[in-house]
ZAKE-34755 format. One record per residue (C-alpha): residue number from 1; residue in one letter; x negated, y negated, z. Coordinates in steps of 0.2 Angstrom, whole numbers. Example, Ala and Ser with C-alpha at 12.3 -4.5 7.8 and 13.67 -1.06 7.14 Angstrom:
// ZAKE-34755
 pos code    px    py    pz
   1    a   -62    22    39
   2    s   -68     5    36
// end
This chain:
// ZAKE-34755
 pos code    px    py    pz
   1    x  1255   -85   235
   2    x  1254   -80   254
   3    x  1272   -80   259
   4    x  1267   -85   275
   5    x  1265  -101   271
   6    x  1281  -113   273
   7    x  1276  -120   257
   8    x  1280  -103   249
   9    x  1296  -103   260
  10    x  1317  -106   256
  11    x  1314  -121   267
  12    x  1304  -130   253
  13    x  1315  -136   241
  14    x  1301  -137   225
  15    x  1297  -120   230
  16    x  1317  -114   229
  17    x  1321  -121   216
  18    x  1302  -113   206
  19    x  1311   -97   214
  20    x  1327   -99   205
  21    x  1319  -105   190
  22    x  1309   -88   188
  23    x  1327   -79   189
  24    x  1332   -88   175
  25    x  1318   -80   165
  26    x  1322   -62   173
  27    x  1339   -66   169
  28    x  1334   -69   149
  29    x  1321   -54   148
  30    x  1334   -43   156
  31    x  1346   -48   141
  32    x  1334   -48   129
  33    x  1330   -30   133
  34    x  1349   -24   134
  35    x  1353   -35   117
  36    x  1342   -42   107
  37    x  1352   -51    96
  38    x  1357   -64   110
  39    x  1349   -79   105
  40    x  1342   -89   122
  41    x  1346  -110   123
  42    x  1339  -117   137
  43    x  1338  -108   158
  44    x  1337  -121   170
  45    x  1338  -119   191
  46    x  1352  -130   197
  47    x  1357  -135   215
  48    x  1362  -117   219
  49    x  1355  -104   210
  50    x  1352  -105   192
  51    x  1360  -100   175
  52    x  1354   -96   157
  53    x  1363  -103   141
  54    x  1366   -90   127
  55    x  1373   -88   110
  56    x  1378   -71   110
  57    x  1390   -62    96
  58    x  1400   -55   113
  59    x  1406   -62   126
  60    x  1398   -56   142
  61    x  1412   -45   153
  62    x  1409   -43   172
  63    x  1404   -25   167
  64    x  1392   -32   158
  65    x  1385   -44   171
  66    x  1384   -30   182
  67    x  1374   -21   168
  68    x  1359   -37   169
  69    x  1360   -35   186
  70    x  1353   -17   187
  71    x  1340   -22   173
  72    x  1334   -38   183
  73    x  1332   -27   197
  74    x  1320   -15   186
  75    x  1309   -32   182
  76    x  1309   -36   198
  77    x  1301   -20   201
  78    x  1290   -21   190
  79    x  1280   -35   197
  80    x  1277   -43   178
  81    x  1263   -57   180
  82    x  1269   -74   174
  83    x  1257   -81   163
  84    x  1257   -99   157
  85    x  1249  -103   139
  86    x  1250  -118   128
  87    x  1248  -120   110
  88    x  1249  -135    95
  89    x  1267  -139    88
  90    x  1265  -129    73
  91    x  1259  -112    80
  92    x  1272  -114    94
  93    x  1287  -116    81
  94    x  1279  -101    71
  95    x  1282   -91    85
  96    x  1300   -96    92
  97    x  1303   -93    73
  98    x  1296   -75    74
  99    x  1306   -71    87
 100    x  1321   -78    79
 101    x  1325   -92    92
 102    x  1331  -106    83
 103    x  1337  -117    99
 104    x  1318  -116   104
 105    x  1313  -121    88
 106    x  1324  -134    88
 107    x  1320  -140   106
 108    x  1300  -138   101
 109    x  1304  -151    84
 110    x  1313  -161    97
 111    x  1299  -164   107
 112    x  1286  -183   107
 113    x  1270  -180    94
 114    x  1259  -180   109
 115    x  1267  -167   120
 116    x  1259  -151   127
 117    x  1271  -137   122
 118    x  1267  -123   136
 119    x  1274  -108   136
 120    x  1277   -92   151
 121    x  1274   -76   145
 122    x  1281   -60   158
 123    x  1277   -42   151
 124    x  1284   -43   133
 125    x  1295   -57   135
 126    x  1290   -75   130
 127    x  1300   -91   135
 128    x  1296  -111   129
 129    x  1295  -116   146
 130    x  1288  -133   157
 131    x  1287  -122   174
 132    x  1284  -120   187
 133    x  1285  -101   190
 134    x  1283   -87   204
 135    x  1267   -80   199
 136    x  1275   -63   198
 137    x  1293   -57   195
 138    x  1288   -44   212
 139    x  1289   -61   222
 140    x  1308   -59   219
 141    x  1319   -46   228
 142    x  1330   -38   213
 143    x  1343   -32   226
 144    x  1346   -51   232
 145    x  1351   -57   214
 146    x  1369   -60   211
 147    x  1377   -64   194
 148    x  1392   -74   199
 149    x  1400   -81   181
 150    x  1398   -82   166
 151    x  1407   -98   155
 152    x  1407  -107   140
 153    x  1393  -123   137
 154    x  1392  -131   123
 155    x  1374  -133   117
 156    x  1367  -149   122
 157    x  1382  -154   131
 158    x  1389  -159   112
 159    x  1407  -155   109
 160    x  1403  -154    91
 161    x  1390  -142    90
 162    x  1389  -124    95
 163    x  1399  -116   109
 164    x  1387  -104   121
 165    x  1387   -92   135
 166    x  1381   -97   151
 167    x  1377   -86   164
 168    x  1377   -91   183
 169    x  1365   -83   197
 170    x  1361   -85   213
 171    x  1346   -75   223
 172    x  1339   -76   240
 173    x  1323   -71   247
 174    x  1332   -57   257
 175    x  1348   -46   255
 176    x  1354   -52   271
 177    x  1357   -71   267
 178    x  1363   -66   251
 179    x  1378   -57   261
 180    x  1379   -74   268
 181    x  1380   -84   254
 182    x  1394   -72   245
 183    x  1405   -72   261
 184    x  1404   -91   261
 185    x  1408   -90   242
 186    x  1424   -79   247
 187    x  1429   -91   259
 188    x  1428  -105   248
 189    x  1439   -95   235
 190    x  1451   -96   249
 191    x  1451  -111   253
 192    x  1449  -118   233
 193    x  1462  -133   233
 194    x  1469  -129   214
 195    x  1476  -113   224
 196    x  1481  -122   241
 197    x  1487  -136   229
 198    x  1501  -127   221
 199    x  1505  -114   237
 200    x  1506  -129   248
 201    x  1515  -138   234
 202    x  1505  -155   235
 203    x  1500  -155   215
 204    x  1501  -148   200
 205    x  1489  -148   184
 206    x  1497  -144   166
 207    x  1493  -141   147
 208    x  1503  -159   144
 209    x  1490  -167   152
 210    x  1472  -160   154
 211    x  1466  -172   167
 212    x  1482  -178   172
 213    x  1486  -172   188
 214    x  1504  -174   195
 215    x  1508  -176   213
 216    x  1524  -167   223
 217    x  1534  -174   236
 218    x  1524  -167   249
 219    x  1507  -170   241
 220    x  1514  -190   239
 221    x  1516  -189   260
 222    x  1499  -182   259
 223    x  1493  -197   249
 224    x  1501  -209   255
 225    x  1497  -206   273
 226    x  1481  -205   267
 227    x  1481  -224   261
 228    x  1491  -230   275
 229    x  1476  -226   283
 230    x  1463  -232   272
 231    x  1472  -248   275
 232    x  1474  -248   293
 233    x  1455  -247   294
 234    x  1451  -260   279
 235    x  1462  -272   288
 236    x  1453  -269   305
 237    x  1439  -275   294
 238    x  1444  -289   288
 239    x  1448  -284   269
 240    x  1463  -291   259
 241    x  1468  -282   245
 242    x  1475  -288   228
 243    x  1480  -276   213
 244    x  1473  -280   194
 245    x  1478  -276   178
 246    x  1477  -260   170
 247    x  1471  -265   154
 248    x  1460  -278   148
 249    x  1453  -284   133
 250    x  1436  -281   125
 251    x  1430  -298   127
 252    x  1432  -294   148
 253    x  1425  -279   147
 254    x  1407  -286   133
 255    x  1405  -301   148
 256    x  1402  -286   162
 257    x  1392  -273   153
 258    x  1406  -260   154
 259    x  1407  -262   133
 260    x  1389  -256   129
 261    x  1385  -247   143
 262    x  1400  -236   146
 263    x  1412  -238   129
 264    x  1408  -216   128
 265    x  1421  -214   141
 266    x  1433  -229   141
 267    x  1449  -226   133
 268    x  1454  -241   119
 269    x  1468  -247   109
 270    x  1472  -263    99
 271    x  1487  -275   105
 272    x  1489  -292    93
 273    x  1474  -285    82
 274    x  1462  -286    97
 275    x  1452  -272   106
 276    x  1457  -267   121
 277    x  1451  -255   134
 278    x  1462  -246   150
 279    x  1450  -248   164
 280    x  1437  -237   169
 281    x  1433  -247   184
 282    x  1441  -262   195
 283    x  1423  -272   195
 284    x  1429  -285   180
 285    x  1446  -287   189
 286    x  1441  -290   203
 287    x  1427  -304   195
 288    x  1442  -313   188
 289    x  1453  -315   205
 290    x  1437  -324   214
 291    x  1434  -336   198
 292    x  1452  -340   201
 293    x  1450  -353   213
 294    x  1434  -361   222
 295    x  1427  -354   236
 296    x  1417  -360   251
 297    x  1400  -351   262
 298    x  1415  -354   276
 299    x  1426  -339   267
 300    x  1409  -328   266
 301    x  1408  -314   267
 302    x  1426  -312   257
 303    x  1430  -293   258
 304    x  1443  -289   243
 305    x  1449  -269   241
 306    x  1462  -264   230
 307    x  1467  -246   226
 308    x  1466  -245   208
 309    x  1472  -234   196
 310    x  1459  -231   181
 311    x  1455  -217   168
 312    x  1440  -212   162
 313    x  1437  -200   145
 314    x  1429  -183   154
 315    x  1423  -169   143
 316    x  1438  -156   143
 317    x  1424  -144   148
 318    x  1419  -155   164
 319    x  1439  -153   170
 320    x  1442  -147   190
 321    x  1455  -148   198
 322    x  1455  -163   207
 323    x  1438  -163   207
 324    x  1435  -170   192
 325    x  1448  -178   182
 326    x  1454  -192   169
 327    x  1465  -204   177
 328    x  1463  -207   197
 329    x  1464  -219   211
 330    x  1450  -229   218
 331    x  1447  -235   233
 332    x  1437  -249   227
 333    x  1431  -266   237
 334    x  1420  -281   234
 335    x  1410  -289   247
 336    x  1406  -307   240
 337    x  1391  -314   253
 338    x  1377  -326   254
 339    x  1359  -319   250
 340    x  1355  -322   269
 341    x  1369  -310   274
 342    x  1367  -295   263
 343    x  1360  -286   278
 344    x  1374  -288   289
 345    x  1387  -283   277
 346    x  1380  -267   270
 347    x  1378  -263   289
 348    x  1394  -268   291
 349    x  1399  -256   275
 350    x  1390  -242   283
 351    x  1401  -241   301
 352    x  1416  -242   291
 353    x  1411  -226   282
 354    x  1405  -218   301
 355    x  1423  -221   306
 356    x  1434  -214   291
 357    x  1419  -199   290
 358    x  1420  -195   306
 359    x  1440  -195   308
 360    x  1440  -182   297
 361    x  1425  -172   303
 362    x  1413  -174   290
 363    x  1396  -177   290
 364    x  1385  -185   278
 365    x  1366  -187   272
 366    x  1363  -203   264
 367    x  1354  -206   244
 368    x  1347  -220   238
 369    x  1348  -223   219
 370    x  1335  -232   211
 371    x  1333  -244   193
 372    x  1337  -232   179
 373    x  1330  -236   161
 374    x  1347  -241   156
 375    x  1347  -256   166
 376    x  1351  -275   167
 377    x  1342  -289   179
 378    x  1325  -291   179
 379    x  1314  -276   187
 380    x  1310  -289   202
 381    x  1328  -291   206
 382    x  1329  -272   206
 383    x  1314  -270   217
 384    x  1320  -283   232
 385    x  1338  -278   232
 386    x  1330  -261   234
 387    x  1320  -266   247
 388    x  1337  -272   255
 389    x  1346  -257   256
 390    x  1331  -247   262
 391    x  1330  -260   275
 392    x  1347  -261   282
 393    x  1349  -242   283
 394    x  1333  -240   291
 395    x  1337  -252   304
 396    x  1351  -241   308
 397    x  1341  -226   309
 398    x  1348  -217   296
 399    x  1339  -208   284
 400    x  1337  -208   266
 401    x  1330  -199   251
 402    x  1327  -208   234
 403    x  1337  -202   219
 404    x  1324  -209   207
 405    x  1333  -219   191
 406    x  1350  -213   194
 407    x  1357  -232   201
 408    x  1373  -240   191
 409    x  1365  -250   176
 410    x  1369  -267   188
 411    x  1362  -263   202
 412    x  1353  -248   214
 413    x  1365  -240   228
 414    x  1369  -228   242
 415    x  1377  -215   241
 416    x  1386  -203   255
 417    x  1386  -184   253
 418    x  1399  -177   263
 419    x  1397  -161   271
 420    x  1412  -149   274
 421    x  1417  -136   287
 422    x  1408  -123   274
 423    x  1390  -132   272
 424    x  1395  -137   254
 425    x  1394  -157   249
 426    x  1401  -170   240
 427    x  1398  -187   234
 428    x  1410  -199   239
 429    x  1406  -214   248
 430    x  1394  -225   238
 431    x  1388  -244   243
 432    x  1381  -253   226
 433    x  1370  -268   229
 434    x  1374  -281   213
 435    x  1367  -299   209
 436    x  1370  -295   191
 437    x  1390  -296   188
 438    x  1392  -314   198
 439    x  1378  -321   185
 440    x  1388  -313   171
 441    x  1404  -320   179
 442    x  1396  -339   183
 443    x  1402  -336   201
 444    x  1403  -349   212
 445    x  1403  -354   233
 446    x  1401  -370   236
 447    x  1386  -370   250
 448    x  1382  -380   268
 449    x  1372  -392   260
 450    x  1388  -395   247
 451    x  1379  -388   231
 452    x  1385  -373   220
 453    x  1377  -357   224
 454    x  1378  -338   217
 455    x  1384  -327   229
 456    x  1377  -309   228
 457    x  1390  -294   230
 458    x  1392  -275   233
 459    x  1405  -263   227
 460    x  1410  -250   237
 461    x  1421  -235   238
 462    x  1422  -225   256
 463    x  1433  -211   249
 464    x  1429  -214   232
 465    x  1443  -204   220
 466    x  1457  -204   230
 467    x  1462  -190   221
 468    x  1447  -179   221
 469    x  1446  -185   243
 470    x  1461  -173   244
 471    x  1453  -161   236
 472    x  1437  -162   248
 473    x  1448  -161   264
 474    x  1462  -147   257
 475    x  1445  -136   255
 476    x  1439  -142   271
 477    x  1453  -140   281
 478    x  1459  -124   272
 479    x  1477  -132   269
 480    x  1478  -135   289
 481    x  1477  -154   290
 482    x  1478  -161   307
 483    x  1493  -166   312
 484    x  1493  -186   308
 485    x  1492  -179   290
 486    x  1501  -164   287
 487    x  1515  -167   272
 488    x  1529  -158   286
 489    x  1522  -161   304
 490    x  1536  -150   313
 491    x  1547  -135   307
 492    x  1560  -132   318
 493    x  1566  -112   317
 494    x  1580  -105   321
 495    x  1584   -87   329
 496    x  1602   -87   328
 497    x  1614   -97   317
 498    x  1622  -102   334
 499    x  1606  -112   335
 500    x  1610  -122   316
 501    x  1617  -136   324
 502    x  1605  -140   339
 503    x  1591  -137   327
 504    x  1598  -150   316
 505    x  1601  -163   330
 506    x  1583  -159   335
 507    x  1576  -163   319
 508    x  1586  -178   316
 509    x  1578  -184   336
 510    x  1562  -181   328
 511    x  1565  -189   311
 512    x  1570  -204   320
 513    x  1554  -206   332
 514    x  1544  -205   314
 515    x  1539  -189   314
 516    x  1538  -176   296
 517    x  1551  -163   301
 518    x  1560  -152   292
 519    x  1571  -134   298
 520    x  1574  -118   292
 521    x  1592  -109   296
 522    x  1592   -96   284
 523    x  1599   -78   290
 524    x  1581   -72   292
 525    x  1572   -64   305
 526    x  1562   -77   315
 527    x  1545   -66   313
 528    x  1548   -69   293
 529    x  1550   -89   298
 530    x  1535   -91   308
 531    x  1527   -79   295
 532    x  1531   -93   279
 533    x  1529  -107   293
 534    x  1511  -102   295
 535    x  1508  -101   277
 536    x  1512  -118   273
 537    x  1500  -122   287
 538    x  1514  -132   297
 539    x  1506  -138   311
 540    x  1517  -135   325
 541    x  1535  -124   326
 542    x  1549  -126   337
 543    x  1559  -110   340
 544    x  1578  -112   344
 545    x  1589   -99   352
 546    x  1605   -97   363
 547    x  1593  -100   377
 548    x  1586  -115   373
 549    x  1603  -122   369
 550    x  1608  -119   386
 551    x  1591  -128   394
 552    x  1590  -140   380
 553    x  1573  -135   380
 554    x  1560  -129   362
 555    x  1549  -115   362
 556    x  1533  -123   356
 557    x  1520  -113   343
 558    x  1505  -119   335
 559    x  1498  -113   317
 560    x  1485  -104   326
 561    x  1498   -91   332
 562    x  1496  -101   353
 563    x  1512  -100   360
 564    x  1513  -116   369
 565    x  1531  -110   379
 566    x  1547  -119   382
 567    x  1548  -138   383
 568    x  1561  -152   385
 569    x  1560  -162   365
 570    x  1554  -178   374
 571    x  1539  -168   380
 572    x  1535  -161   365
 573    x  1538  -175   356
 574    x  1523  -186   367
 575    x  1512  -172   364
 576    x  1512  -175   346
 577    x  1513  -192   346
 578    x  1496  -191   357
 579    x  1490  -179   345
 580    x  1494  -191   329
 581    x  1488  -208   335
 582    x  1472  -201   339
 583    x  1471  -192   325
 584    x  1466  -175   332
 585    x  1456  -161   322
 586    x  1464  -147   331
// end
């Protein structure tokens, strides 16, 4: 492999992620050699870096970690040769029995008739493995490898079965942008919103309710400030929004699919001796409110959003934060169109998402989900209204790549990977293209030539989980949200308790012209205040002191530390105001 040559380069993903994929090999050797009890599952590369699941009679400590490492590093050194080698199931099960794997052998048995059951062989160590390799552990540099956790996995992803140890690296072809990475990993440590969550006192997770998170006063400002503006844009639009039901019963839930496609994660009771299911998604709701009354091409498109409350049964295992929970808000619409303007409204769609994105500084690459094998329609239906969404996009001149077989089972989609201030993305936004619900649902518009038609439809979501937005932008932000958001917009400080009274008439000004305000008169000194104000990432602070009594003026200071000098309040006051009502990221 000439390194040279880009194709052998971090710049080629394939060739990244065959990188990362050899560390996971290293990975295993290394704690084969220092353990060879450990028994070895499975050691994929993932998006960053790779990991290697083990059943080990230990658990791993960080000591240990560090241990791997230095042995990695002596691979590396070696410049081992990969070697790939295939052989018929039977000799291949002999040997993962030899060397006492049984979650290879059990992997190999699990394998079609047919298949070629190849193996990589590096110095005495021997891995079932598909490839693609490095061809020689030298190609990577043992002094940019980095062991960064290690947590529990159950194998296979099964609750029920046996619970592993999996090991988390990263590597880089150089030291230097391993430095990088880690810094960027310290920073996000920082900024990790379960942290910023309870300093800031926006939410709280607890032990009562794995998956349930609870919201505070000021993470409720935070939120609903939020919505306030998701529905100052959807109305701009032209959305209405309705609410539906929380529950419904099984028969609902059979009609659109949701029953035998997504029963695993729907929670279930019976009511009267019939099934019913709390929703997972708005969808079927939101079916039943357009069947409710007859509908014209004149009322097309008909833009319907609702904020939805709806649970879904997550792995305890897959639990995060606000990242990944069991019971959220979603931002859910459905745009109900004629064939002919399918175009226009997932345009439409896509300069709604430009505008919320980029209020809040976020950036985005676009994917485009295609049929998976789990699917309903017919393949043709799949294709066109794939062809649709490629075509509306690129007219925009927006790129795509294809996320082959990962659509929703209804229909294929878009979906918007947002990036943050720290490089690092999330799926949020996502525009799924559906002809398969309104057959389900007999939908109806009466059309221009006045006979019944089916209308086509998309569900969308621009922030997706409300819940899990929040957490996105606390990272992003570090817990300074701009102003327009902030839970307490102005914290007015005094420096003597003379001041108690002026501060109090100054926050009550303040309260009045709408803005978040709140004081603090306690017998402190004012370094301590503007200490704790900066803390809680308070945007701005007014300082108040004998002297500003007597000129009736505020000494102005930003979160940053700028000291913006002395004021009169109705100054100040049109500077914020300017500040919101653009929505400012300062």
């Amino acid at each position: 492999m000439a390194e040279e040559n880009n194709q052998y380069t971090f710049e080629n993903p394939e060739y990244r992620k065959t990188y990362w994929h050899t560390c996971s090999h290293i990975l295993a050797q290394a704690v084969k050699r220092l353990w060879p009890e450990v028994k070895l599952a499975i050691g994929p590369a993932i998006d960053e870096g790779f990991y290697y699941d083990m059943d080990s009679p230990f658990p791993f400590t960080p000591e240990m970690l560090e241990q791997i490492e230095g042995e990695m590093r002596k691979i590396c050194k070696e410049k081992l040769k990969l070697e790939r080698f295939e052989l018929p199931r039977a000799e291949a099960r002999k040997l993962m029995e030899e060397k006492g794997e049984p979650y290879k052998v059990e992997l190999i048995d699990d394998l079609p008739e047919d298949a070629v059951i190849s193996f990589y062989k590096q110095g005495e160590f021997t891995d079932l493995c598909a490839g693609p390799h490095v061809d020689s552990t030298g190609r990577v540099k043992g002094n940019a490898i980095k062991l960064t956790a290690c947590n529990a996995a159950y194998w296979r992803g099964d609750s029920s079965r046996q619970t592993l140890q999996r090991i988390y690296g990263i590597a880089f072809p150089k030291k230097e942008e391993l430095d990088e990475y880690m810094a960027r990993i310290e920073e996000a440590k920082k900024r990790d919103h379960r942290k910023l969550g309870k300093e800031l006192g926006l939410f709280m997770l607890r032990d009562e309710g794995p998956g349930f998170p609870f919201f505070l006063p000021k993470g409720m400002v935070l939120k609903n400030t939020l919505l306030d503006y998701w529905r100052q844009v959807h109305k701009k639009y032209g959305y209405v929004e309705i609410s539906t039901p929380i529950m419904l019963n099984r028969q609902l839930w059979e009609r659109s699919g949701h029953w035998d496609h997504y029963k695993n994660n729907m929670y279930t009771t019976v009511i009267d001796d019939v099934d019913f299911a709390v929703k997972p998604m708005n969808c079927p709701g939101g079916m039943l409110v357009y069947a409710s009354e007859p509908h014209s091409y004149k009322e097309l498109p008909l833009r319907v959003g609702e904020i939805g409350l709806v649970h879904r049964h997550e792995l305890s295992g897959a639990l995060h934060g606000l990242f990944r929970v069991r019971c959220f808000n979603q931002d859910d619409a459905h745009v109900f169109m004629t064939r002919e303007q399918m175009q226009d409204v997932i345009q439409e769609t896509v300069r709604l998402f430009d505008e919320v994105y980029s209020t809040f500084g976020l950036s985005y690459t676009i994917e485009l989900s295609t049929m998976p094998e789990d699917h309903i329609g017919t393949v043709e239906e799949w294709e066109r209204n794939q062809d649709i969404l490629k075509a509306a996009i690129t007219d925009m001149g927006k790129d795509f790549v294809i996320n082959e077989g990962d659509g929703a089972f209804y229909g294929p989609k878009l979906d918007f990977h947002l990036a943050d201030s720290l490089g690092r993305t999330w799926q949020c936004g996502t525009i799924q293209l559906d002809s398969q619900l309104p057959e389900r649902f007999e939908l109806e518009y009466v059309g221009e030539d006045g006979q019944k038609h089916r209308p086509v439809m998309i569900h969308r979501v621009v922030l997706g989980s409300i819940e899990r937005f929040i957490g996105v932008i606390t990272e992003h932000f570090a817990g300074a949200f701009p102003a327009w958001l902030s839970p307490v917009q102005v914290k007015v400080l005094t420096i003597t308790d003379r001041a108690d009274d002026y501060a109090a008439e100054l926050a009550a000004k303040l309260d009045a012209l709408g803005f978040r305000v709140e004081t603090d008169i306690r017998n402190e000194k004012i370094g301590k205040k503007i200490r704790e104000a900066q803390l809680q990432k308070t945007p701005y602070m007014l300082v108040v002191g004998d002297r500003d009594i007597e000129n009736q003026t505020v000494s102005v200071r930003h979160r940053t530390g700028e000291d913006l000098g002395a004021m009169s309040l109705d100054a100040f006051a049109g500077l914020l105001k300017e500040e919101v009502d653009s929505k400012t990221i300062k």
